[in-house]
Structures are given as structure tokens and as C-alpha cells.
C-alpha positions as a printed NumPy array, in Angstrom:
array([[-28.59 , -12.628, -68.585],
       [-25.645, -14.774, -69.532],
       [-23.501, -15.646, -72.942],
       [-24.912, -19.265, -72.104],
       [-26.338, -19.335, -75.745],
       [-23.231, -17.606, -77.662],
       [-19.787, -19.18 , -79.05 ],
       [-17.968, -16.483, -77.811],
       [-14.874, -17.382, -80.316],
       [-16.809, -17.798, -83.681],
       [-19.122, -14.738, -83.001],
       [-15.55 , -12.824, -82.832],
       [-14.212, -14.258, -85.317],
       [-17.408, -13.714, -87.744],
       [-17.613, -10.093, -86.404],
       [-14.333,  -8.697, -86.894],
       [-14.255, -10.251, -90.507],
       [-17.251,  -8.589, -91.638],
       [-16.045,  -5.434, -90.028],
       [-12.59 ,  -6.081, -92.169],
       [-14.74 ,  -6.229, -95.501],
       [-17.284,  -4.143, -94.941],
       [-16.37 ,  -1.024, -92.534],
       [-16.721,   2.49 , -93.793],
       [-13.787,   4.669, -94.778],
       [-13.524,   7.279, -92.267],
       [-10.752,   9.646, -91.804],
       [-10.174,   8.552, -87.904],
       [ -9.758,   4.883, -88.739],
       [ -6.053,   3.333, -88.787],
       [ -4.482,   5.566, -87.468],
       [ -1.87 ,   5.181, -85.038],
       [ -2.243,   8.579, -83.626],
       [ -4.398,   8.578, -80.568],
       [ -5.363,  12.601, -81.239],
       [ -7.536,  12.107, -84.255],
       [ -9.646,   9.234, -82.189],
       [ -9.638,  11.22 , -79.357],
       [-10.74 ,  14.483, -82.019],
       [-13.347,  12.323, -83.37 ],
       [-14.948,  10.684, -80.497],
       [-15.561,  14.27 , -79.131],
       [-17.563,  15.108, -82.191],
       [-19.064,  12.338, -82.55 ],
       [-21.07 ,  12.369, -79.055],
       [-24.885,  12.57 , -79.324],
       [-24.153,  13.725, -83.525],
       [-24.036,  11.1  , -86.698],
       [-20.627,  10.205, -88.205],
       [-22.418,  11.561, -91.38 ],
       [-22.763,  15.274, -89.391],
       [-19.881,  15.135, -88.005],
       [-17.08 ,  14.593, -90.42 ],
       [-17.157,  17.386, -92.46 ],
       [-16.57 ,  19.569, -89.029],
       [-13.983,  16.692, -88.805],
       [-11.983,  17.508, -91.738],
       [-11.968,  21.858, -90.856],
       [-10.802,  20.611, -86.836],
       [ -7.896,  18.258, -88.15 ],
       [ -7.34 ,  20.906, -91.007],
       [ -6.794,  24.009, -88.83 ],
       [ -5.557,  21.838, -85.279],
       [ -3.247,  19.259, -86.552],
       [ -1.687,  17.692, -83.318],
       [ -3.083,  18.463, -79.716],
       [ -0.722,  21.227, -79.031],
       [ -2.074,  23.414, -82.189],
       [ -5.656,  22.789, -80.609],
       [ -4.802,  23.604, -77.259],
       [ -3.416,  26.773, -77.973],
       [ -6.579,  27.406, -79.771],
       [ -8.536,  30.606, -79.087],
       [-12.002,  29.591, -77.596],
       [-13.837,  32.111, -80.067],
       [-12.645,  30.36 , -83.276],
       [-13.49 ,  26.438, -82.086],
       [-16.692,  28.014, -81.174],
       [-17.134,  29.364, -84.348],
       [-15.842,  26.5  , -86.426],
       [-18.173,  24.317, -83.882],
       [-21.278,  26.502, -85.296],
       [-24.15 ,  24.087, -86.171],
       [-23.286,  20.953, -84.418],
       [-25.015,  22.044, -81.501],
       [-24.357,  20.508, -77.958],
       [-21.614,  24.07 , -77.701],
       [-20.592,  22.47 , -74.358],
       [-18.566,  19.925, -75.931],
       [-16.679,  22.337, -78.171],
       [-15.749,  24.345, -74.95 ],
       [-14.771,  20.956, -73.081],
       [-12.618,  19.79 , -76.14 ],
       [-10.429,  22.996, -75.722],
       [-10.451,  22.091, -71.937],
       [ -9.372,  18.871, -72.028],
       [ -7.162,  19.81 , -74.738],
       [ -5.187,  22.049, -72.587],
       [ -4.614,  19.574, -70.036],
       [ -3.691,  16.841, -72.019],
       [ -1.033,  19.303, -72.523],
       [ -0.075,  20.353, -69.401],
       [ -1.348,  17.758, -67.097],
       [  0.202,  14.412, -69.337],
       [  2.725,  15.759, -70.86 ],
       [  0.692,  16.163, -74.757],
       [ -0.227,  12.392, -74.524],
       [ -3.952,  11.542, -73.811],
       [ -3.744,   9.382, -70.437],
       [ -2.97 ,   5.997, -70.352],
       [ -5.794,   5.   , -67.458],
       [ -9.599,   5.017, -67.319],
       [ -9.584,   7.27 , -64.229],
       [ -7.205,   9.522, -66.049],
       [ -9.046,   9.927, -68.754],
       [-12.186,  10.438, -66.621],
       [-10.493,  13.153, -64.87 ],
       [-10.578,  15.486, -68.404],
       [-13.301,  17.901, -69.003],
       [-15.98 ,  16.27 , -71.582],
       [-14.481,  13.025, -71.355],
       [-17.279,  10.608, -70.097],
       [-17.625,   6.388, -69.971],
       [-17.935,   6.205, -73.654],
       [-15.236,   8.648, -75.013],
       [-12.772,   7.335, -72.297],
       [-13.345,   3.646, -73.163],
       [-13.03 ,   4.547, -76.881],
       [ -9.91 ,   6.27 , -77.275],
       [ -8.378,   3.876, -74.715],
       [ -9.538,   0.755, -76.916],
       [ -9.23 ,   2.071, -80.36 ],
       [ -5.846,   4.265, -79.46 ],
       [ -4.196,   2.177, -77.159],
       [ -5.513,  -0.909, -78.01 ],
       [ -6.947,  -1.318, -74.144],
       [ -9.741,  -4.067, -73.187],
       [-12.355,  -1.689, -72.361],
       [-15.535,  -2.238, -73.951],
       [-17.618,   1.114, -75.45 ],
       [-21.367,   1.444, -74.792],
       [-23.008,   3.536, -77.257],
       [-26.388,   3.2  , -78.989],
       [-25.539,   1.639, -81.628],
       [-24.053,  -1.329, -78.791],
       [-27.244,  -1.029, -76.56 ],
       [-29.094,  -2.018, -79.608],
       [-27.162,  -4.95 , -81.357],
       [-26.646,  -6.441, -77.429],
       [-30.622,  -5.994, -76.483],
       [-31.755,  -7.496, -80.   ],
       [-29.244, -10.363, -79.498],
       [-30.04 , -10.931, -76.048],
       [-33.854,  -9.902, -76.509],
       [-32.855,  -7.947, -73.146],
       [-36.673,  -6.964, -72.081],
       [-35.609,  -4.712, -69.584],
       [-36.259,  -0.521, -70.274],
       [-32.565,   0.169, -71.616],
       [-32.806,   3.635, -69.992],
       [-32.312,   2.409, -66.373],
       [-28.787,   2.192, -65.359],
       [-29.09 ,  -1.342, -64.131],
       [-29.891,  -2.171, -68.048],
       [-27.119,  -0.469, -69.107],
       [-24.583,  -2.446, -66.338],
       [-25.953,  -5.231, -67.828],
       [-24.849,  -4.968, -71.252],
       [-21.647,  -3.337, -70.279],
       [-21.19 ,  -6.87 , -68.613],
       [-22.322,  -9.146, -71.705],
       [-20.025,  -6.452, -74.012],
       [-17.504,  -7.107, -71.685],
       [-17.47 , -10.831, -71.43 ],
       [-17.963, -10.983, -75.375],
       [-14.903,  -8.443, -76.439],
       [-12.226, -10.09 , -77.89 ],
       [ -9.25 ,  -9.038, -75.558],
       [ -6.868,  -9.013, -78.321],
       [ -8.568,  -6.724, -80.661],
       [-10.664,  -4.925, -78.528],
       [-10.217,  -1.825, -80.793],
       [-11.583,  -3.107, -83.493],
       [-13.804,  -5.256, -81.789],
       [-15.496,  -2.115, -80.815],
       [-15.873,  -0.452, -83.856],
       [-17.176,  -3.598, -85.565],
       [-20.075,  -3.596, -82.905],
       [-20.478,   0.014, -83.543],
       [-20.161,  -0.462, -87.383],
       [-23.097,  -3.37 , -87.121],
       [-25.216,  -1.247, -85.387],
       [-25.047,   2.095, -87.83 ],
       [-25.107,   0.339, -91.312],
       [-27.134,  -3.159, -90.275],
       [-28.535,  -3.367, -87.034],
       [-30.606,   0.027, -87.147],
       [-32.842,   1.541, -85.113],
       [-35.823,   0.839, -87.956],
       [-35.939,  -1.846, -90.352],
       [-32.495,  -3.501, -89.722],
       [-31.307,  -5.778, -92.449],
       [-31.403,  -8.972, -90.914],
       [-30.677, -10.918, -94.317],
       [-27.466,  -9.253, -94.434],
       [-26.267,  -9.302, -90.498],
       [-23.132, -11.529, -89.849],
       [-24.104, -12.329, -86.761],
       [-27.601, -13.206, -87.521],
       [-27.383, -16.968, -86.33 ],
       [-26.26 , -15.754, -82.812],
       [-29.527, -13.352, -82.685],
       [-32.747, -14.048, -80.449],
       [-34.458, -11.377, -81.48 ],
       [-33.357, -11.572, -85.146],
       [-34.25 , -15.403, -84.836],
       [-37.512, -14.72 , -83.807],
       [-38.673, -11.994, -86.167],
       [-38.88 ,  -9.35 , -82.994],
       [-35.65 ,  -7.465, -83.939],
       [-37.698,  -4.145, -84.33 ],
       [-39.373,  -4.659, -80.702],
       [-35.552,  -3.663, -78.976],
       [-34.451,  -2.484, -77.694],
       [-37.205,  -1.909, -74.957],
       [-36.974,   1.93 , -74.169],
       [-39.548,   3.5  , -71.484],
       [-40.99 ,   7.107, -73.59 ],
       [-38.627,  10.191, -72.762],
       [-39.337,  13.484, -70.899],
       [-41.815,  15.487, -73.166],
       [-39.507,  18.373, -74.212],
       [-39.729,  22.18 , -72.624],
       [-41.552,  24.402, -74.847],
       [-40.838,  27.661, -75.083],
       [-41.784,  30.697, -77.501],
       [-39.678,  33.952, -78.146],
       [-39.108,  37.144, -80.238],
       [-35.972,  37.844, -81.215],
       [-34.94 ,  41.418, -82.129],
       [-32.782,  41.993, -84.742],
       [-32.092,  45.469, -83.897],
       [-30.452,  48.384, -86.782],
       [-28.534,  51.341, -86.33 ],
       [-26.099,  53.231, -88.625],
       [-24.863,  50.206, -90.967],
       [-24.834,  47.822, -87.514],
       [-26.855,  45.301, -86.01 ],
       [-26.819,  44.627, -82.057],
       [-25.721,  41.426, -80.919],
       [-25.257,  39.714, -77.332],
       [-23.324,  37.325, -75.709],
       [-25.334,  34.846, -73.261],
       [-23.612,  34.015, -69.881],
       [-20.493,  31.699, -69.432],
       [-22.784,  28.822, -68.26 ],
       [-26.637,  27.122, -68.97 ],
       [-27.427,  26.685, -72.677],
       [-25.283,  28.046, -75.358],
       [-23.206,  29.519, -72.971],
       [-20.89 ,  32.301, -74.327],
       [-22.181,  32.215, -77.534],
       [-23.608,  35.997, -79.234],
       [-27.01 ,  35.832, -80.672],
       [-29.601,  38.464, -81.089],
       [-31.472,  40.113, -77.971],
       [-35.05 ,  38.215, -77.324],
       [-37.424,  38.064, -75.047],
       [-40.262,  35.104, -74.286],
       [-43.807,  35.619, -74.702],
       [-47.121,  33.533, -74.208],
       [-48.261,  34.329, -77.548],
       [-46.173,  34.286, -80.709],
       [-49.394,  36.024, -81.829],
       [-49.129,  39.024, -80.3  ],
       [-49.975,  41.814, -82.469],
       [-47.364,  44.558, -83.838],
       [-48.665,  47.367, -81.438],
       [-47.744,  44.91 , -78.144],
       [-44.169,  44.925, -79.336],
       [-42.807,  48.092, -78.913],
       [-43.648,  47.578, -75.249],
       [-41.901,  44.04 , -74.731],
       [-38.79 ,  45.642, -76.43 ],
       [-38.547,  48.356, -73.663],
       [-39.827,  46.699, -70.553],
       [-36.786,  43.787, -71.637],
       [-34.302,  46.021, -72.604],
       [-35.13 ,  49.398, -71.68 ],
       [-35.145,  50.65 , -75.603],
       [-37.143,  51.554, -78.314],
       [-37.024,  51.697, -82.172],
       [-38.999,  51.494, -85.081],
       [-40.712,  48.312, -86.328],
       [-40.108,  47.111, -89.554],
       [-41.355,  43.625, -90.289],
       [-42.239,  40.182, -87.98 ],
       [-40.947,  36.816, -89.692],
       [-43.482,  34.084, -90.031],
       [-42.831,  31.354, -87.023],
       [-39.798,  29.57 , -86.975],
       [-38.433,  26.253, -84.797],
       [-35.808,  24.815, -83.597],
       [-35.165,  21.691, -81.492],
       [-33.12 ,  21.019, -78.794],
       [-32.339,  17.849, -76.833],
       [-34.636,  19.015, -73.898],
       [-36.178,  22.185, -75.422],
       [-39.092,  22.959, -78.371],
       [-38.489,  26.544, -79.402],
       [-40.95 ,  28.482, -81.323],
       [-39.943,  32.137, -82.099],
       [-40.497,  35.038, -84.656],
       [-38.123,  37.499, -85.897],
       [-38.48 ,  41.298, -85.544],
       [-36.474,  43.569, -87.564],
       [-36.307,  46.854, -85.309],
       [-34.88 ,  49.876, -86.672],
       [-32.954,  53.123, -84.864],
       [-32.877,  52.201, -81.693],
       [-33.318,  54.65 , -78.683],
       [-32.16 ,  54.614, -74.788],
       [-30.229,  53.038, -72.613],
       [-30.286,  49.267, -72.661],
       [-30.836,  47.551, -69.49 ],
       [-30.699,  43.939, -69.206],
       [-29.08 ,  41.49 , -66.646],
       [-28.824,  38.534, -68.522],
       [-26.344,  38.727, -70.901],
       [-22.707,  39.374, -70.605],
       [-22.219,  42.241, -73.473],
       [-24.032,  44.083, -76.139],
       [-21.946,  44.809, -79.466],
       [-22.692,  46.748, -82.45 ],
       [-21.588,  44.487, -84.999],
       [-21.384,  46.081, -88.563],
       [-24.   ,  44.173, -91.227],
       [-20.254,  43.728, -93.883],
       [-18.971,  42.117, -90.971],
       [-21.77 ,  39.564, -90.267],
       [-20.617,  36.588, -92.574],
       [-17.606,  36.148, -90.23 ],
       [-19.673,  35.363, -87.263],
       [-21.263,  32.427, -86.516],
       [-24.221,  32.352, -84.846],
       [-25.837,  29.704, -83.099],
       [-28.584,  27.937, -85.132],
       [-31.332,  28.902, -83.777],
       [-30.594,  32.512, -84.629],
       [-28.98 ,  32.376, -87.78 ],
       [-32.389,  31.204, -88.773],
       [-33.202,  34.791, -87.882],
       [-30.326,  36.284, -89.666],
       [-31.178,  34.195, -92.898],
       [-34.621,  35.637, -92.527],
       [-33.407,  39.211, -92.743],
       [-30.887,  38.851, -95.464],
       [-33.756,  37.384, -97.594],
       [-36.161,  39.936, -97.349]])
């Protein structure tokens, strides 16, 4: 693969003056801070700029400047994290947060292996805060990239092997225009979310069309070429939401694996989702050692993870009796019902909660 059959020069040129007429506003753009790129790009891994930038404006609202966020609690960016999923990255912003502050001196690092060095901070958010802050040749490989290079390429190759990907990290770097690599970036980024999409791109309107094999040849919707994924994990669960005197109980999942640290209500899996009211009592107290009085079972409800299908049903469980047992999770709390509105829960389960407080 080769830019053999591209004018380097004019497809810069053409780029970055659509980009200049046509980006969208966002909040992050022209700055000359580094911290709200660096704030952004964390949010905006594996979530849509349209998700993530109302979660923008309460982060750059509450955290200002890198030393109000480092000296953030980890319970509040949790919280304020609360249905952007991924938690991992909210705990790895705080991280890398703190030693941005005490490892560079409140600057974000001025080399690629720096910035590798900082919790969360892969390929992609290092080579985007380095190009967009600092104005450093590094070209950024998202999806939005893959696509636009594969359909202008017609790269045939499955884009989920990493000697695809080395590829067009090696076209995007030859094409890059060294003196605006910044914006360079963003205006390959920009092409792919508002032209180039995944499903019916709008050809008649790409700036770049003439330079485009696949767009050329009608095929644009055949890239890029991506080999099916891992069929997700499915897994089914009750989840007890569990009353006593004016409180419900609540638990905090370990410090690591999925959701880690996060409080949610005590579950338990199960083979059948079907199981009939009279099995439960018995799954309650062979989990957790307890019992209570059933009240009501909530019709199924999902929710989707990147690797995980979860099926579950609520169960509202009233005056709950003996000693709980359970080596799972961290910490059991009795957290009074007035007091629920200040917590967040993790999606999954405030589906539950939503369930209870509409019946």
C-alpha cells in the first residue's frame, strides 16, 4: 500500500479547508490549553462526542485546571462519571491526573513515551493531545481514521489485525501535514463522524471524494473490511433490592474486574430468569446467608456491555433476617431510601432502582 495515487499537497490543502468551514463547535476546540484536550480525549474513548459532552461540560465545570481534578475525591468523578460506562477510565483519569501533577510538574508530558507512561493514556489519547495540544507530528488512529484511510485506499485487509492497523498508521503518517498536524487530525476525524460514516456516507458531499478508490468505485460501504467480533458473554441475574427500616442495602464490588468499586445492589446469577417465586427465597440465603420477605419480581431487563449480554430481574425483598455472608464484595451499607437520589449507581442497576421507584 503506497500514496502512489494521492497528491499529498492538494489532498491537505482540500482537507483542512473543509475542516475550516465545516467543523463542529465543540467546547475542546481552540483552545490553547492542553487540559481540556487532554479532559476530552479521555471521555471521548470508545463513547460519541454527542454522549460525551454534556459529562464534558459538569468535568470542566466542577475541575477547572488539572490541579482541581487531581485533588478530586475518587467517589465524586465516579459519580459524576455515572452512565458513560467503561468506569475504568474515570478511575485512570484521576490517576493520571495526579501524576501529571506530581510527576511533570502540572503540565501533561511533552514526549510520546511520557505520555504512555500515564494511567489510561493509550496510542490514540497520547498522539492526540500531543498533536492537537502541542501541535506535535503524530498522527491519531481512531475509527473514524481506519475508515476514511481503508475506503480511500480500498485497504482489503481485516482492519482488526494489528498489521492492518500499522498499515494505516503508516499511510496517516506519510499523508499528515507536518505543519498542522493538529488540525490535520481532527479534520480526518471530523470527515469520518459527519461524512465518511460507518453506513451510508455522503459521498456527494466528501471533499476528498476525487482522491477516493472506494468512493470512485461505488464500494465505499464494503470498508472497511472487518473480520465478525467475539459473540458477547451472556449472563442472567437477580438482583435484590433488599428493605429494612426506611433503608435499602447496597454493595460495593471489588477494587478491580468490571465496575470495580462501584455500589450496586446484591445479586446473584441463575440459569433461569424463570425461576419461580418459591426458588427465591433459597438463592437469597445460600448467596448471602439471609432471608426476607418477597414482595414483587420486575419483568426482564438488559443491559449491554462491550464483552457482556446481561439479562436480569429485579426482586424487591423486604425485612431482612441473618447474618450476611458473602466474599465478593468489599462492604454492605444500609443506605436510607431519602438519601438514594445522591448516589449514582451504575446503569445496569439503576435500571433496578427506576423499577422500584415506579411501582
Amino acid at each position: 500500500m503506497s500514496l502512489n495515487t494521492i497528491k499529498i499537497v492538494p489532498f491537505q490543502r482540500i482537507l483542512l479547508t473543509w475542516f475550516r468551514h465545516n467543523q463542529r463547535s465543540l467546547p475542546w476546540r481552540g483552545q490553547t490549553d492542553w487540559y481540556p484536550v487532554f479532559l476530552s480525549e479521555f471521555l471521548l474513548q470508545q463513547t460519541r462526542v454527542q454522549q460525551a459532552l454534556p459529562y464534558y461540560e459538569k468535568f470542566i465545570s466542577a475541575y477547572p485546571d488539572i490541579t482541581a481534578l487531581a485533588a478530586a475525591d475518587e467517589d465524586d468523578i465516579l459519580a459524576m462519571w455515572t452512565g458513560l460506562g467503561y468506569y475504568a477510565r474515570a478511575r485512570n483519569l484521576l490517576k493520571a491526573a495526579r501524576q501529571i501533577t506530581g510527576r511533570f510538574n502540572g503540565h501533561f508530558p511533552h514526549t510520546y513515551k511520557e505520555a504512555l507512561s500515564l494511567p489510561g493514556i493509550g496510542p490514540y489519547t497520547a498522539t492526540a493531545v500531543l498533536s492537537i495540544a502541542y501541535n506535535q507530528p503524530y498522527p491519531v488512529i481512531d475509527g473514524n481514521v481506519i475508515r476514511v484511510l481503508s475506503r480511500i485506499f480500498m485497504i482489503s485487509e481485516d482492519t482488526r489485525l494489528t498489521s492492518t492497523r500499522k498499515t494505516i498508521e503508516q499511510l496517516a503518517n506519510q499523508l499528515i501535514d507536518k505543519q498542522q498536524p493538529g488540525h490535520f487530525n481532527e479534520a480526518l476525524m471530523e470527515l469520518g463522524a459527519i461524512i465518511c460514516t460507518p453506513r451510508r456516507p455522503n459521498c456527494s458531499s466528501c471533499p476528498v471524494y476525487s482522491f477516493c478508490r472506494a468512493g470512485q468505485s461505488k464500494q465505499a460501504e464494503s470498508f472497511p473490511v472487518r473480520s465478525r467480533p467475539p459473540e458477547k458473554r451472556k449472563l442472567n441475574h437477580f438482583v435484590f433490592l433488599i428493605r429494612q427500616n426506611g433503608a435499602i442495602l447496597l454493595a460495593r464490588r471489588p477494587a478491580t474486574g468490571l465496575l470495580a468499586g462501584m455500589w450496586e445492589f446484591p445479586y446473584a446469577a441463575t440459569d433461569n430468569l424463570d425461576s419461580a417465586p418459591a426458588e427465591l427465597p433459597g438463592l437469597l440465603q445460600k448467596t448471602y446467608g439471609i432471608k426476607g420477605k418477597f414482595r414483587s419480581v420486575s419483568p426482564v431487563l438488559q443491559h449491554i456491555y462491550s464483552h457482556i449480554r446481561l439479562r436480569y430481574r429485579a426482586v424487591l425483598i423486604d425485612d431482612a433476617a441473618g447474618k450476611f455472608k458473602n466474599k465478593f464484595y468489599d462492604k454492605f451499607v444500609w443506605k436510607p431510601l431519602t438519601e438514594m437520589d445522591n448516589l449514582r449507581l451504575h446503569t445496569a442497576h439503576a435500571k433496578a432502582w427506576n423499577w422500584l421507584i415506579e411501582q
